[in-house]
Wavefront OBJ file of the C-alpha trace (Angstrom):
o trace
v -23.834 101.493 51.021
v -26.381 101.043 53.461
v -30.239 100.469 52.483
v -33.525 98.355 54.086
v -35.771 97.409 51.701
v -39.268 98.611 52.350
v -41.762 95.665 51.635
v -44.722 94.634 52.942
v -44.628 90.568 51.608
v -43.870 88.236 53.852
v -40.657 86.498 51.673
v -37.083 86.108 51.577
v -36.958 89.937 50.709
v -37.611 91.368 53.783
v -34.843 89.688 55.595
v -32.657 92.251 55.140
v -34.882 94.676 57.128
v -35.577 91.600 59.432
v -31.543 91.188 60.443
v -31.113 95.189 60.244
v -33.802 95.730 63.473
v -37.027 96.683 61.240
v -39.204 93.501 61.966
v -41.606 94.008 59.327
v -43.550 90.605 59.631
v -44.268 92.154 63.293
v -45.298 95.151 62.173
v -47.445 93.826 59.520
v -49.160 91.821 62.209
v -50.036 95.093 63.998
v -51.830 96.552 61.176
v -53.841 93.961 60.233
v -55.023 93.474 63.615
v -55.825 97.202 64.010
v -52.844 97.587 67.316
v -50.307 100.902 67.366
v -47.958 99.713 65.277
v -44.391 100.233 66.618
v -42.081 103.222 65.818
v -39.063 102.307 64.368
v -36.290 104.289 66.039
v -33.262 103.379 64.732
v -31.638 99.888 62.982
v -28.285 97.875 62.534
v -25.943 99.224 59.728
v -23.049 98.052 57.993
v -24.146 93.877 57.481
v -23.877 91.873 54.754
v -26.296 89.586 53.599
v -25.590 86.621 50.559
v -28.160 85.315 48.475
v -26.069 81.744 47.912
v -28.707 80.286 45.594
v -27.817 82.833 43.370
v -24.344 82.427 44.016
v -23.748 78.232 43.421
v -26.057 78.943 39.969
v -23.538 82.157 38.665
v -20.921 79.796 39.238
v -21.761 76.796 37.489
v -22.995 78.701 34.709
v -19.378 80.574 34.819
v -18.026 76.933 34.430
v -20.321 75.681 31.803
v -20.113 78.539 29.508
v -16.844 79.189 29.910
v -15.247 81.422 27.444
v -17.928 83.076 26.257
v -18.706 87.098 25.765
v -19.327 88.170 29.433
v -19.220 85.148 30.956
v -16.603 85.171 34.565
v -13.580 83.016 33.853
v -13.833 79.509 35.735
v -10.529 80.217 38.324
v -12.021 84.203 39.067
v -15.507 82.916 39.718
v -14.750 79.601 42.055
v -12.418 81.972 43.960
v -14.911 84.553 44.619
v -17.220 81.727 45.617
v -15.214 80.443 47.742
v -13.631 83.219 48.966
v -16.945 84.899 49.898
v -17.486 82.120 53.143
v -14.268 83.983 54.902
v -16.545 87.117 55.266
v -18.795 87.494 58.341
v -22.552 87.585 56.890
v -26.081 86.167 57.277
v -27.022 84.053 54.692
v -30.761 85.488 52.612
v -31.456 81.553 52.267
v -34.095 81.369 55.839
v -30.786 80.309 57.414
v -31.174 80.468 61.192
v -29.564 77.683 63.532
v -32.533 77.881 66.081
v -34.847 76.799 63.247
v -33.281 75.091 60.766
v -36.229 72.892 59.305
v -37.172 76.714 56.733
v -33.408 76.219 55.173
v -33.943 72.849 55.191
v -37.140 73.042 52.793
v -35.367 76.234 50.999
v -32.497 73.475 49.814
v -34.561 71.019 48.933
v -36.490 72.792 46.368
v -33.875 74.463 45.267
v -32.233 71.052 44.495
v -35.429 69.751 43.057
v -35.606 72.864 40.386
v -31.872 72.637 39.706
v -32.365 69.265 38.725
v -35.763 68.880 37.336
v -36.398 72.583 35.521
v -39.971 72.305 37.714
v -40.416 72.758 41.392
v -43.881 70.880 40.999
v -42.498 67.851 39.210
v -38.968 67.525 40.917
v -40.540 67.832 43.996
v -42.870 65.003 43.178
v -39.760 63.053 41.931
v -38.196 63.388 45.297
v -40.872 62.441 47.163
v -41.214 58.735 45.041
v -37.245 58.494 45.413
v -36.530 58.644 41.846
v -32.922 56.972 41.340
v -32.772 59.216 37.891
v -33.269 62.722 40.101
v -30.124 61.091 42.479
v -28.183 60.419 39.887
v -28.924 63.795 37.997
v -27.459 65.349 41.260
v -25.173 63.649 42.096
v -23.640 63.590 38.796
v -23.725 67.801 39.147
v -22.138 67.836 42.095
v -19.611 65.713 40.678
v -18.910 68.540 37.830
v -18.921 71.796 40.489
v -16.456 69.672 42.474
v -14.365 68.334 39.429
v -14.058 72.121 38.307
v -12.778 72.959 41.716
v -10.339 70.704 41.702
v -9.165 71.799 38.336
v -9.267 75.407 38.272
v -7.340 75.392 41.757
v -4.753 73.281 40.596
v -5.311 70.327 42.721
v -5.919 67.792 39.388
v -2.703 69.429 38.298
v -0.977 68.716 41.674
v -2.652 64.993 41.656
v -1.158 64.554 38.244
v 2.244 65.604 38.812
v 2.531 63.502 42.144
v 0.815 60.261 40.070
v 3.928 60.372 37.400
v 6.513 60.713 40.104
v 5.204 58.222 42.314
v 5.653 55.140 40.440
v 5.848 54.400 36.990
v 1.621 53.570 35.678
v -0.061 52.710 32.642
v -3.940 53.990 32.364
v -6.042 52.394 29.703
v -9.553 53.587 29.198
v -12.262 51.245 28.173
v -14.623 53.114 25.459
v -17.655 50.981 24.103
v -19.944 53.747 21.873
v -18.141 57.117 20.270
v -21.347 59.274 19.737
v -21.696 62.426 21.724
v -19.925 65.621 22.265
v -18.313 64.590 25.827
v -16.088 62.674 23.840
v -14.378 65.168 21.719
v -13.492 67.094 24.987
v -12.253 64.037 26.502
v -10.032 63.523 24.096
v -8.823 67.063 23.839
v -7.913 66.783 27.304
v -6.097 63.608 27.286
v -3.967 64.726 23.687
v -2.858 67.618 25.683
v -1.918 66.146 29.244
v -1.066 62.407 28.401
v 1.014 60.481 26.731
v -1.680 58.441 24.158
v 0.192 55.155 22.528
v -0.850 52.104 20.612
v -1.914 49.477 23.346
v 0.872 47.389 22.127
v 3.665 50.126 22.251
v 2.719 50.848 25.215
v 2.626 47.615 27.210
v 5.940 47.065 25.526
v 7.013 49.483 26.868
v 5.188 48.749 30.481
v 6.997 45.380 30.844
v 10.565 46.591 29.473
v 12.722 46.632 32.203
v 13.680 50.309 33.109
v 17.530 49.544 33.218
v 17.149 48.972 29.375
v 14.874 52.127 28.631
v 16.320 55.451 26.653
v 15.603 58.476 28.397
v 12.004 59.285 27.383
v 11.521 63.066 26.497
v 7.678 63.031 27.219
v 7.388 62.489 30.612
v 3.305 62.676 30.359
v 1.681 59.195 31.920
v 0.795 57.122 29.065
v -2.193 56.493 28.103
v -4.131 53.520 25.633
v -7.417 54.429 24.021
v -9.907 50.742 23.750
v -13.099 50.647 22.502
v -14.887 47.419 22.954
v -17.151 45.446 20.437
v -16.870 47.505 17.361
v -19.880 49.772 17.087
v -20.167 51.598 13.600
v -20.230 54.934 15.400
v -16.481 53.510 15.994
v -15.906 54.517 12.681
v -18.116 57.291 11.810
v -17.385 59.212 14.799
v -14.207 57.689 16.180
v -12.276 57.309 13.743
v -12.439 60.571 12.387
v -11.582 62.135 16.244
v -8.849 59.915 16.123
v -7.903 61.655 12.637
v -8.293 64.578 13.201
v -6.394 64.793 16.963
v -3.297 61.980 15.425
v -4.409 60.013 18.302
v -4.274 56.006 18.436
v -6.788 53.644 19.215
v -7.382 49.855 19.889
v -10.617 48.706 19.089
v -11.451 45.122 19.915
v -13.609 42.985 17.751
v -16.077 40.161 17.599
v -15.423 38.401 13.959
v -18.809 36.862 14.677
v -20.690 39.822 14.027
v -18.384 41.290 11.155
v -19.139 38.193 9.049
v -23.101 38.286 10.127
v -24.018 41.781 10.493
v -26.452 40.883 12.856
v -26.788 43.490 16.131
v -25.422 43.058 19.472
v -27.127 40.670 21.859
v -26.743 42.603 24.490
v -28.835 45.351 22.949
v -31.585 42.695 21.553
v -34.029 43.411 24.852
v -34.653 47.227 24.625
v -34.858 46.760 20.521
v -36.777 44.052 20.144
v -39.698 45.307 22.502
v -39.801 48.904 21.271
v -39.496 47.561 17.640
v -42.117 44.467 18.291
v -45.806 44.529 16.537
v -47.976 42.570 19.082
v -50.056 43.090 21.982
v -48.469 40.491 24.151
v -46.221 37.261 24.220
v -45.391 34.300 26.908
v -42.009 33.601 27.642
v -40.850 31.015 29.793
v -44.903 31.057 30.678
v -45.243 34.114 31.740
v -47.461 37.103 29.919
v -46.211 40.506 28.943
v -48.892 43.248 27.766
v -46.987 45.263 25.599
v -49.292 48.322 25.591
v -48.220 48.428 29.581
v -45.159 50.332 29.791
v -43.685 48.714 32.885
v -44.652 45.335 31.530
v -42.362 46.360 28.269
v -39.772 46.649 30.781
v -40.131 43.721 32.322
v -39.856 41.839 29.195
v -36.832 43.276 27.670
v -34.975 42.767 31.210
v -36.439 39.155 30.737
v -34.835 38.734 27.739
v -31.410 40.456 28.660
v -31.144 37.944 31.266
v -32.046 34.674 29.297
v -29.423 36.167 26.270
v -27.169 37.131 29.032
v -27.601 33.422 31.155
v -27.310 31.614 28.141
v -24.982 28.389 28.468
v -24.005 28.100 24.998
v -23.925 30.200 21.375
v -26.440 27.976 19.917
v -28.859 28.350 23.126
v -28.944 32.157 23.033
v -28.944 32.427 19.436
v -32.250 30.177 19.062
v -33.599 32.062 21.640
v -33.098 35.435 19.808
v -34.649 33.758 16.951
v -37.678 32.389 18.807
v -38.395 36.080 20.295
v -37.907 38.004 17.072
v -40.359 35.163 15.509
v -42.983 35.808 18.862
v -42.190 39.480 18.532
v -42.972 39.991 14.940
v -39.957 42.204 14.513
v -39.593 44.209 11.278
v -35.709 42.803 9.431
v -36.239 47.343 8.194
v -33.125 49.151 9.833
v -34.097 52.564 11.572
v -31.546 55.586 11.296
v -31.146 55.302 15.445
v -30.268 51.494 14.933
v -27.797 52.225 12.235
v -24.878 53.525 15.124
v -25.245 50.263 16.761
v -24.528 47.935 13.821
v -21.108 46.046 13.531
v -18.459 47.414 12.034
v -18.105 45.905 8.260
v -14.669 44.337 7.193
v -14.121 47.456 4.800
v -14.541 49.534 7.738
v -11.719 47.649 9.508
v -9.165 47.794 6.637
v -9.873 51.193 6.412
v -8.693 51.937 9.861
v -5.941 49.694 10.274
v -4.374 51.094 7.071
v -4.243 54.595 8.674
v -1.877 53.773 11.167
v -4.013 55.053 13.805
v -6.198 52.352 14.445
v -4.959 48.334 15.865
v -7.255 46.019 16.869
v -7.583 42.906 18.884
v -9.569 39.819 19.300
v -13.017 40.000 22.101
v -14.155 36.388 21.328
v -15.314 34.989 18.265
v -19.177 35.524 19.210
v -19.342 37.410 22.786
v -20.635 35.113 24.936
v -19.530 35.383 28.725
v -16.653 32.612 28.908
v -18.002 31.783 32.610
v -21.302 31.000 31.850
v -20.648 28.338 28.941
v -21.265 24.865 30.155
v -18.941 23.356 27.786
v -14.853 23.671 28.094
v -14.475 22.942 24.744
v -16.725 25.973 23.433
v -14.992 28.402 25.757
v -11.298 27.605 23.696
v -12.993 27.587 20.454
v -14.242 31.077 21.303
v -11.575 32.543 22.341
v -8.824 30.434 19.634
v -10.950 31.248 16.580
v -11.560 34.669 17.127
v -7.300 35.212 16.828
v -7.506 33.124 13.579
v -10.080 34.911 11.833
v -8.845 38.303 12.411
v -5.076 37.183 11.516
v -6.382 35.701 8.470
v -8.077 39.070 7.956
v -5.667 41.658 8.866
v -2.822 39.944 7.642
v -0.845 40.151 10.534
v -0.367 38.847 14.490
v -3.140 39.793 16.966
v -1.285 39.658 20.289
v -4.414 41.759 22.750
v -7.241 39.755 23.849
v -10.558 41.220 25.932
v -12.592 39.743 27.604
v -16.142 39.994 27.579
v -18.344 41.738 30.729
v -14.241 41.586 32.076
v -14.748 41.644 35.355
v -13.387 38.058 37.369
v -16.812 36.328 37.705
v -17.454 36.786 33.829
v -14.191 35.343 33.425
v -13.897 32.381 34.978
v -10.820 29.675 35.195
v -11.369 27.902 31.893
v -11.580 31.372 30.311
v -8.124 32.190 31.348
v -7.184 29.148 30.426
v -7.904 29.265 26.795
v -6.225 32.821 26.663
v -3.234 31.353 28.065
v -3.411 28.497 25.698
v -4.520 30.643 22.339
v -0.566 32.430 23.409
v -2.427 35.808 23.544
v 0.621 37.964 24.623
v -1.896 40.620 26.973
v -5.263 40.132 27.728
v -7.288 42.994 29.424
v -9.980 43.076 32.379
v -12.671 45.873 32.851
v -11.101 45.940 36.333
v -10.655 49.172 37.378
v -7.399 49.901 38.277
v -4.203 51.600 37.046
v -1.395 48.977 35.570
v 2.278 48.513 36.605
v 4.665 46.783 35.758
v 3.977 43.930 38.070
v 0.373 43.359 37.068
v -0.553 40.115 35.387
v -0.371 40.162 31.487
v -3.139 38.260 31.590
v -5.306 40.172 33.555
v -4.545 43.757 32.900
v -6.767 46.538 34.304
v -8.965 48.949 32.544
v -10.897 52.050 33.823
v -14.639 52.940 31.837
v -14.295 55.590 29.836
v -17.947 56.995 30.144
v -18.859 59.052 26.600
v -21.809 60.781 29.361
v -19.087 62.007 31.610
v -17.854 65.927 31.457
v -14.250 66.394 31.010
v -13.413 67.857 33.888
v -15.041 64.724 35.884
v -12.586 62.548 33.955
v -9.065 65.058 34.730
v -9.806 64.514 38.377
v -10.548 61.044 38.115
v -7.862 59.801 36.637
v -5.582 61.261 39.031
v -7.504 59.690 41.965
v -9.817 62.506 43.015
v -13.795 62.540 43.554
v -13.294 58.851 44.755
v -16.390 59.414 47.078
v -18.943 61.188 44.476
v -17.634 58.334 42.060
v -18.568 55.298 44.696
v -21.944 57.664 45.218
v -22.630 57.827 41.509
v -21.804 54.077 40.536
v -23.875 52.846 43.912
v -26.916 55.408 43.643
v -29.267 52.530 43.435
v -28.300 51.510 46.805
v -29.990 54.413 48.388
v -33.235 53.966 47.890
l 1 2 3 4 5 6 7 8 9 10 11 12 13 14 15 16 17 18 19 20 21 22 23 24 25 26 27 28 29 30 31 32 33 34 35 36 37 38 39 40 41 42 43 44 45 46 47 48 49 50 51 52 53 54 55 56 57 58 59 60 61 62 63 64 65 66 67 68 69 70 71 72 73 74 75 76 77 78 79 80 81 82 83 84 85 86 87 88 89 90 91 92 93 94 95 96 97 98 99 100 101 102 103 104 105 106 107 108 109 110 111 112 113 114 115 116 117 118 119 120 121 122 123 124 125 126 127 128 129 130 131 132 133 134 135 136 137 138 139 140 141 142 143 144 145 146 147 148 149 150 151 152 153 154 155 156 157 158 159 160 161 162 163 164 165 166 167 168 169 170 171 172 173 174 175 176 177 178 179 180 181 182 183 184 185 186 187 188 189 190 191 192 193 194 195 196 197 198 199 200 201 202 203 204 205 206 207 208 209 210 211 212 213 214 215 216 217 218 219 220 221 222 223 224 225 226 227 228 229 230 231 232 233 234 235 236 237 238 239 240 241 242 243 244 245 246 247 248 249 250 251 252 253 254 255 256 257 258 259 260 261 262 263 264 265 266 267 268 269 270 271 272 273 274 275 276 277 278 279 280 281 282 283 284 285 286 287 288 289 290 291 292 293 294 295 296 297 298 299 300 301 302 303 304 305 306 307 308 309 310 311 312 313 314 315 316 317 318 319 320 321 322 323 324 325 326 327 328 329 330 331 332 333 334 335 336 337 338 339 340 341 342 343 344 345 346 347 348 349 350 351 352 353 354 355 356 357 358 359 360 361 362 363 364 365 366 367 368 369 370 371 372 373 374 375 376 377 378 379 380 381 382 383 384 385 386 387 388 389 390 391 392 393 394 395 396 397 398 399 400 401 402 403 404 405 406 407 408 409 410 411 412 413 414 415 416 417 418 419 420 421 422 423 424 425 426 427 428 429 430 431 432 433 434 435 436 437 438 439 440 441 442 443 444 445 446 447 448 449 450 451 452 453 454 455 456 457 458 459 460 461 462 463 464 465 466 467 468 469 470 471 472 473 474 475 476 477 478
């Protein structure tokens, strides 16, 4: 069909006309200066013009909402995307290579209302190099890409070649289990991987494969951890893990089972947005508290003293000090209820369904390569085994280290796992395990509860390694 679009603005909708041979901008500049305006004789038929914008937004919203009434499959709509860029056309996005500073401007405020919902405000946001509005994107781009990868096949490709290649074990270190992102996760994994008890399956990682039966699944396996023990662990975990017959580790701090008390490591944020006074002095130095970047000054202060801390007794008088200075109210809020241990009823609960095992993650988290004192570092890590035998009943043979990566671990801290006879002990190293990796020091890659599904399929078969480096680095940029 061929049209041009009569219209006398000066926008992106007379470009058309514009790349047809009816310069309307021209010929608006006649009449308003009183000249002869130019007769038309004849124009260019038979182009094509894309609006991409338009294009990149139906997509997305083809993968987001996928399944629903109306709604382009996924595979039909990245296809026609894609295959639209093999047919000659001009672009309706100010696209011109002798000027390209209008496409330039075009793409960044289309970015900024993608990400922000306001031209105004993203724009602003770009301008102060916001790391949030970065991350937003880049976390986007992460998904279109991801879905590419999927819908074409490539993940399914990736995944095929990973299981031939060499014979891996993936386990996924959880910490929280609120959110929706997880239930897809987990839908995904059930149906493409193997999921097994962490101990079955390092069993079967270090069984020599001369003395292996034929396996029937030939899925990658596949270990489920969740760190720390977070009551959403249970609430929300738990009953995925029901309700899918999957298995999951969870390792626990005994520590905070007996006391009740909540995390350190979440004691900054909590404390100041829970505190009832106008300012305190730590370390001699003032924080107003009715100055929101002086709020987050303190609770980074404090993450760093708790987190710095060279024994359990220093950190926890601290913690008691600050509450005291911070005139904290003991009241629980609803929010603060998903971050409370789990209780020992909770535990015995989910170790008697089968589905759940768990191992030990010191007896009070401190990071082992911090403590000053040897002797503390063993205790730790001995006592934590003998209180959870004592209350499970049975062997623990996993130990996990806190932080996990090697400068949180330390020498002495391997050490005392070695000498505590912990048969595995697990990193936060990211990395996939075989069977020559250290027992000692086996890998772990995050499982992120924020992270779409189809971000996780490709990663886990090696793909969007550059996005991923972008997304973890993004502070670097600025």
């Amino acid at each position: 069909m061929n049209y041009s679009e009569i219209n006398p603005r000066l926008s992106a909708s007379v470009e058309i006309a514009v790349r047809s041979g009816v310069d309307f901008p021209y010929l608006l500049y006649q009449w308003t200066n009183g000249q002869a305006i130019y007769r038309v004789q004849s124009y260019r038929v038979g182009g094509w013009m894309r609006y991409l914008k338009g294009d990149i937004m139906t997509t997305i919203e083809a993968i987001q909402h996928r399944g629903r009434p109306g709604v382009t499959p996924p595979v039909q709509a990245i296809f026609g995307f894609c295959a639209s860029f093999l047919v000659p056309m001009g672009y309706d996005d100010y696209f011109d290579w002798k000027d390209s500073v209008p496409a330039f401007i075009a793409s960044r405020d289309f970015t900024s209302q993608w990400i922000g919902g306001s031209n105004q405000k993203a724009t602003i946001r770009f301008t102060e190099k916001d790391e949030g509005t970065l991350y937003i994107m880049c976390e986007r781009v992460r998904v279109f890409v991801a879905a590419c990868f999927y819908y074409s096949g490539l993940v399914r490709l990736a995944h095929w070649w990973t299981r031939r290649s060499r014979q891996y074990l993936i386990i996924l270190n959880y910490h929280r289990a609120a959110g929706d992102n997880l239930r897809h996760q987990l839908c995904y994994l059930h149906h493409h991987y193997r999921i097994l008890h962490l101990e079955t399956a390092l069993e079967e990682l270090y069984t020599p494969r001369k003395n292996k039966t034929q396996a029937r699944d030939r899925r990658i396996p596949l270990v489920l951890t969740f760190d720390d023990g977070y009551h959403d662990n249970y609430t929300l975990g738990f009953a995925l893990a029901r309700e899918l017959q999957i298995p999951i580790t969870i390792f626990l701090i005994p520590g905070y089972q007996e006391s009740g008390e909540y995390f350190w490591w979440l004691e900054g944020k909590r404390l100041v947005n829970r505190a009832q006074v106008e300012k305190v002095t730590i370390e001699g130095q003032i924080f107003h508290l009715n100055q929101a970047e002086e709020r987050d000054r303190l609770a980074q202060a404090i993450d760093a003293q708790l987190r710095h801390s060279r024994s359990v007794a220093e950190r926890d008088a601290f913690l008691r000090d600050i509450r005291e200075s911070l005139n904290v109210p003991t009241a629980i809020t609803v929010e603060e209820e998903a971050t409370l241990p789990l209780t020992w009823a909770e535990v015995r609960e989910m170790e008697e369904s089968g589905l759940v095992s768990f191992g030990a993650h010191t007896m009070h988290h401190p990071i082992l390569s911090y403590l000053s004192d040897p002797e503390e570092i063993r205790r730790e890590v001995y006592e934590c085994r003998t209180v959870l035998e004592q209350r499970l009943g049975h062997p623990v043979r996993a130990f996990a280290y806190p932080i996990g990566k090697f400068e949180h671990i330390g020498e002495e801290g391997l050490k005392a796992v070695k000498a505590a006879r912990y048969e595995w002990a697990l990193t936060t190293i990211e990395a996939l395990n075989t069977p020559q990796t250290d027992p000692c020091l086996l890998k772990r890659l995050p499982g992120d509860i924020e992270q779409h599904w189809l971000v996780m399929a490709s990663e886990l078969v090696g793909l969007l390694a550059i996005f991923s480096r972008i997304k973890k680095n993004y502070k670097k940029f600025f």
